[in-house]
matplotlib code that plots the C-alpha trace (Angstrom):
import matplotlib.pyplot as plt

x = [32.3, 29.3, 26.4, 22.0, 21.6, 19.5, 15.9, 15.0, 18.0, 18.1, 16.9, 19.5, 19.0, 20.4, 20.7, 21.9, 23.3, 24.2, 26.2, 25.5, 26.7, 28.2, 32.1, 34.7, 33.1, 34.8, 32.5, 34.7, 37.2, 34.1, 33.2, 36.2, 36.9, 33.6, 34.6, 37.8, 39.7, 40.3, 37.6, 37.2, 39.6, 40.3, 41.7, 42.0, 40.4, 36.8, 35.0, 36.9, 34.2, 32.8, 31.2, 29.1, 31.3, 29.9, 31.3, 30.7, 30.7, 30.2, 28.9, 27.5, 24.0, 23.7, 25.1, 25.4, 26.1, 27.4, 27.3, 29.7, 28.7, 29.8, 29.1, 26.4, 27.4, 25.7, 27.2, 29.2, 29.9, 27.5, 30.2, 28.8, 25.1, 25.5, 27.2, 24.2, 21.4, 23.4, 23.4, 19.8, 19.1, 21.3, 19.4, 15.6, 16.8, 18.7, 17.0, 18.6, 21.0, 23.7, 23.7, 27.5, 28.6, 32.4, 32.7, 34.8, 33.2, 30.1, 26.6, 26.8, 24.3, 25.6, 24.3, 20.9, 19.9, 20.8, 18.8, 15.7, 16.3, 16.9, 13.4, 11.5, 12.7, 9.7, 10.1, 13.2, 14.9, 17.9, 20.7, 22.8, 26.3, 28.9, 32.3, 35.8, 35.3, 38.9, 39.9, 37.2, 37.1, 34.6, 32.5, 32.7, 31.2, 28.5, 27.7, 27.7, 25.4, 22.6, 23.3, 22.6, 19.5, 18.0, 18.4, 15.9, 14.3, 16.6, 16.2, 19.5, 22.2, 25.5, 29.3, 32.2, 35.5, 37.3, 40.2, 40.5, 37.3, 35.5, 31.7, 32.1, 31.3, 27.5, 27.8, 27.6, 24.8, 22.3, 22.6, 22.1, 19.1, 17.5, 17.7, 15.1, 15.4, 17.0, 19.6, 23.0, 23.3, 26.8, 29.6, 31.1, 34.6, 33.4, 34.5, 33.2, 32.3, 34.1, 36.1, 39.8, 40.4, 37.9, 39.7, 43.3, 42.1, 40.9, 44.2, 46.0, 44.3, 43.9, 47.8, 47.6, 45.1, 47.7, 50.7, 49.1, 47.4, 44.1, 42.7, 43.7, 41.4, 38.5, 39.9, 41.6, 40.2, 41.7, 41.4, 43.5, 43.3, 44.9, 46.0, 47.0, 49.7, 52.7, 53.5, 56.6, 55.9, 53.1, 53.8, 53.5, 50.9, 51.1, 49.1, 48.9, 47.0, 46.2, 45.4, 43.3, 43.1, 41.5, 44.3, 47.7, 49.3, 47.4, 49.3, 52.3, 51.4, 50.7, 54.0, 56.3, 59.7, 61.8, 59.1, 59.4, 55.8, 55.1, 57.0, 56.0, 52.4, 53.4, 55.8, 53.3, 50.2, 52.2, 52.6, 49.0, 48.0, 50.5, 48.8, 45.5, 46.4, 49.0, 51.3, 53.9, 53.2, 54.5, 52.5, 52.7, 51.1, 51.1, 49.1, 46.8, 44.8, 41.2, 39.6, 36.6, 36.1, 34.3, 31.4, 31.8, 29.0, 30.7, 33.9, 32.4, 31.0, 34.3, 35.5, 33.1, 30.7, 27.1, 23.6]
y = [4.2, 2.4, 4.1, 2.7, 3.8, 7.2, 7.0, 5.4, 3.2, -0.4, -1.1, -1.8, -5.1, -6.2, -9.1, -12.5, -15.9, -18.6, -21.8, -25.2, -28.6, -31.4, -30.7, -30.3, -29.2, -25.5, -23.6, -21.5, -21.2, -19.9, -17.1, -15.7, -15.7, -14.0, -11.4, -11.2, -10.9, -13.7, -14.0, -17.5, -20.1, -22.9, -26.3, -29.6, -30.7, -31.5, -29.6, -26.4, -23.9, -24.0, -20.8, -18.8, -15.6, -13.0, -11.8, -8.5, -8.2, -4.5, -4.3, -0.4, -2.7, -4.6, -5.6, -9.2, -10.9, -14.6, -16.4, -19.4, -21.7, -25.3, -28.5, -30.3, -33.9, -36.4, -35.2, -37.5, -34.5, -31.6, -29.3, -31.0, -30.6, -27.3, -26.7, -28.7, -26.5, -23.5, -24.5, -25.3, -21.9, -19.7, -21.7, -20.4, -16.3, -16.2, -14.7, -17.4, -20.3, -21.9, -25.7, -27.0, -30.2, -30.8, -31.1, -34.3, -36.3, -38.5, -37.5, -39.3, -40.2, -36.6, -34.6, -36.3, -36.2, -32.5, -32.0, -33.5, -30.5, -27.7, -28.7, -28.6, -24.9, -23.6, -20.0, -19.7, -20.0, -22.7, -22.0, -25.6, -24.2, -27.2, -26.4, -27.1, -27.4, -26.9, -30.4, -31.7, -32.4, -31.2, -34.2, -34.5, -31.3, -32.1, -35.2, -33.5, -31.0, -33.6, -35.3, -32.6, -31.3, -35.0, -34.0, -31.7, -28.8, -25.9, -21.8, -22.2, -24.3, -22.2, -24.5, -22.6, -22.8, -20.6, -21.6, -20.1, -17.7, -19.2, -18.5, -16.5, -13.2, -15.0, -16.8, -13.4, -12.4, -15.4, -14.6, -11.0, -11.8, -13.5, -10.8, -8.0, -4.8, -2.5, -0.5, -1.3, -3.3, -2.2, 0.8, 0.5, -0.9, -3.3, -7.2, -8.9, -8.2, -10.8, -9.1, -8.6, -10.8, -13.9, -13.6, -13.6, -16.9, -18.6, -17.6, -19.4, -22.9, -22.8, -22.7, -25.6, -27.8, -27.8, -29.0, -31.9, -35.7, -36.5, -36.8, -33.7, -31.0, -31.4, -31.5, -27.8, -25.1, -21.4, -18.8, -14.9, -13.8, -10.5, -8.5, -4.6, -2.4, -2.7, 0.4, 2.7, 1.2, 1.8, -0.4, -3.8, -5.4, -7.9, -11.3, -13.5, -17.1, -20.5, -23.6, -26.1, -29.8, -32.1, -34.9, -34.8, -36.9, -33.9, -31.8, -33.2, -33.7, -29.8, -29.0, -31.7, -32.9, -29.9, -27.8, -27.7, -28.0, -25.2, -22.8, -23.6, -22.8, -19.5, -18.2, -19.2, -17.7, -14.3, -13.9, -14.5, -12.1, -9.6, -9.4, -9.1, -6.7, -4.4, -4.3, -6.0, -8.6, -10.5, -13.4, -15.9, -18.9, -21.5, -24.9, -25.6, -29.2, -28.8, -32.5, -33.1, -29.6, -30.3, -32.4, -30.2, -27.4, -25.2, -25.0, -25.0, -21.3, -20.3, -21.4, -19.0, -21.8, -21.1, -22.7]
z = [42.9, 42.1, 42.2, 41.4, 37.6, 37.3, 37.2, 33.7, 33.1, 33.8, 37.3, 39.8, 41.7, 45.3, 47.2, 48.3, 46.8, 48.3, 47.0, 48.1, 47.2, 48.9, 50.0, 48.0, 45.1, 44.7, 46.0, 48.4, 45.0, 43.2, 45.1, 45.8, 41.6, 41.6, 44.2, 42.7, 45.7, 48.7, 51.1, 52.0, 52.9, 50.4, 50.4, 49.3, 52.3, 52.6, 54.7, 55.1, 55.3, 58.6, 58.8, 56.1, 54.6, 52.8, 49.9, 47.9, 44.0, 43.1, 39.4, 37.9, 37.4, 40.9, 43.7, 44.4, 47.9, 47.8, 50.8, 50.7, 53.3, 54.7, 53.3, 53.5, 55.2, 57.3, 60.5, 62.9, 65.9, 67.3, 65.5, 62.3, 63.2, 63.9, 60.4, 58.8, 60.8, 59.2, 55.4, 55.8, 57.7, 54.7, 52.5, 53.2, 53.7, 50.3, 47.2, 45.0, 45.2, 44.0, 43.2, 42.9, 41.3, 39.7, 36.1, 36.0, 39.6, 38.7, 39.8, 43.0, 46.6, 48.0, 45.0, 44.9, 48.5, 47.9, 44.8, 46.6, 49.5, 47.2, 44.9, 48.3, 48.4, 46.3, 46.9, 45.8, 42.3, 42.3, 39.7, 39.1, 38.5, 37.0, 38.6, 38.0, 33.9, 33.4, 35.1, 32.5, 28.9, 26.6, 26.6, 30.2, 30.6, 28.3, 29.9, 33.2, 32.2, 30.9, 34.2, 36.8, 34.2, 34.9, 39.0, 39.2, 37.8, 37.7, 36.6, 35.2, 34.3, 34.1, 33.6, 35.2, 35.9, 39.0, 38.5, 34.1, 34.8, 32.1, 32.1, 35.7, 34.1, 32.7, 36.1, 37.6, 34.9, 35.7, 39.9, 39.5, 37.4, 40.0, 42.7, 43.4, 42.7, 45.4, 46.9, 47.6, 51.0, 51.2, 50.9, 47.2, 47.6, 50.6, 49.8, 52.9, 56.4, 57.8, 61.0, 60.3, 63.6, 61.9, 58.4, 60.1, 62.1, 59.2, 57.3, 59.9, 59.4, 55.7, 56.1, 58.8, 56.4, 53.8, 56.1, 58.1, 57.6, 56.6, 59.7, 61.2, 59.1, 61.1, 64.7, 64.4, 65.3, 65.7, 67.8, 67.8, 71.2, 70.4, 67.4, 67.8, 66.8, 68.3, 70.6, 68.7, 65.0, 63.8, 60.7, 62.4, 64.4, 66.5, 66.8, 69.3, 67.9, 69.2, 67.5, 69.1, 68.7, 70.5, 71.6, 72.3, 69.3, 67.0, 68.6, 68.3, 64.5, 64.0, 66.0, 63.8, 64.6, 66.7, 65.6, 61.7, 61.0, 63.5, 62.0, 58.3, 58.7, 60.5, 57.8, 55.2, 57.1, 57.9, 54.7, 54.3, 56.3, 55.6, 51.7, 53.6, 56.0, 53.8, 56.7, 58.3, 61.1, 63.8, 64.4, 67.8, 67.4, 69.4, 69.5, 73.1, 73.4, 73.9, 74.3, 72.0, 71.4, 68.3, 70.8, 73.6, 73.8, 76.0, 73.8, 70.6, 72.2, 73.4, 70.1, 68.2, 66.9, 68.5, 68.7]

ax = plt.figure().add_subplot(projection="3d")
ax.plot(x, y, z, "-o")
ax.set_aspect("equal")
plt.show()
């Protein structure tokens, strides 16, 4: 268990990070490496994140909350502009963040409109972190580095990869040095405090992201409507899941010929959630059309996206 130092050691420092970049860049990758354990969804897809989940690394020395949050994107729906409004609110109530741009992608229009937002945030100190080093050679890094130095003017600038763990352990080292001294903001052992229910969900579309077109990602949405024990074994639970999207030729998409599709992304999410859970689990999921959901007010609320 981890526990502040005794009076007289080092002093033991608490608090919040938060990684921003455009998306894509590996920033939900990142922090789940960091928390060593799966916390956020992850895909190939832009935009995957649409929500900001905490995660929870426990170190004898501090402990450090990262906040892994959406994209930011010049938004085409209200679902967007809502995502946007809650970047730029996680941005101002962090104690330091997280500035994400991939090794191996030039410095490009998205990473410089962001630079100019997070230099206006004077109060707090911005790391530049350049991901995804492993799908980069050495002089690509390098280059990169003197690139995202010229973007603004950084506390840090740490080069990482997720994917090998290279550099995440001084990674770890320069966010914890930015955060104030305090308590621990949560029980040892804690990784998140995502809901089971919200984690399950999410489970369940990362497995749909990987299994449909490009032009699907955005327009699902999912909702578990109920997940309990199942009454006389006590070693499976039951969940009952709908995905949403918004017209009926996605749906016949997610549902693919006799099915198929269907029945992929709930093997492959079970299994998903099984791990997560550490019990066996029946899942029914089945796909429903809600029409523009992602412009709709009233469904974005019912949907679990509010104002």
């Amino acid at each position: 268990m981890n526990s502040p130092p005794l009076s007289g050691g080092p002093a033991f420092r608490s608090g919040f990070a938060c990684f921003a970049g455009r998306p894509n860049v590996g920033k939900s990758t990142l922090m789940n490496a960091l928390v060593g354990t799966k916390v956020a969804i992850t895909s190939s897809r832009p935009q995957t994140t649409r929500r900001a989940v905490r995660g929870i690394v426990h170190r004898p020395d501090a402990q450090l909350i990262l906040v892994d949050t959406p994209g930011l994107h010049k938004p085409r729906t209200l679902l967007g502009e809502r995502l946007d409004s809650l970047v730029r609110s996680t941005l101002t109530e962090v104690d330091v963040v997280g500035f994400c741009v991939p090794a191996a992608e030039p410095v490009g229009r998205g990473d410089r409109f962001l630079a100019r937002e997070l230099g206006a945030l004077s109060k707090t100190p911005v790391v530049a972190i350049v991901t995804k080093t492993d799908q980069a050679s050495r002089d690509q890094v390098a280059s990169q580095l003197t690139a995202v130095d010229r973007l603004g003017s950084w506390a840090d600038i740490v080069p990482v990869s997720a994917v090998t763990g290279d550099q995440l352990d001084v990674l770890a080292d320069v966010l914890v040095s930015h955060l104030p001294e305090g308590v621990p903001l949560y029980p040892a052992g804690e990784l998140t405090d995502e809901p089971e229910q919200q984690l399950v969900a999410e489970l369940i579309r990362e497995a749909a992201l990987e299994g449909v077109r490009d032009e699907l990602p955005h327009s699902i949405a999912v909702l578990v409507e109920e997940m309990s024990p199942r009454r006389g074994d006590s070693g499976l639970i039951d969940i009952h899941a709908f995905m949403y999207v918004e017209r009926p030729s996605q749906k016949a998409i997610v549902i693919g010929t006799k099915g198929a599709r269907l029945k992929d992304v709930g093997s492959h999410a079970r299994r998903q959630i099984e791990a997560l859970l550490g019990s066996r689990v029946y899942l029914d999921l089945r796909v429903k059309i809600a029409k523009d959901w992602q412009r709709d007010p009233k469904q974005l609320r019912r949907l679990g996206f509010h104002d």
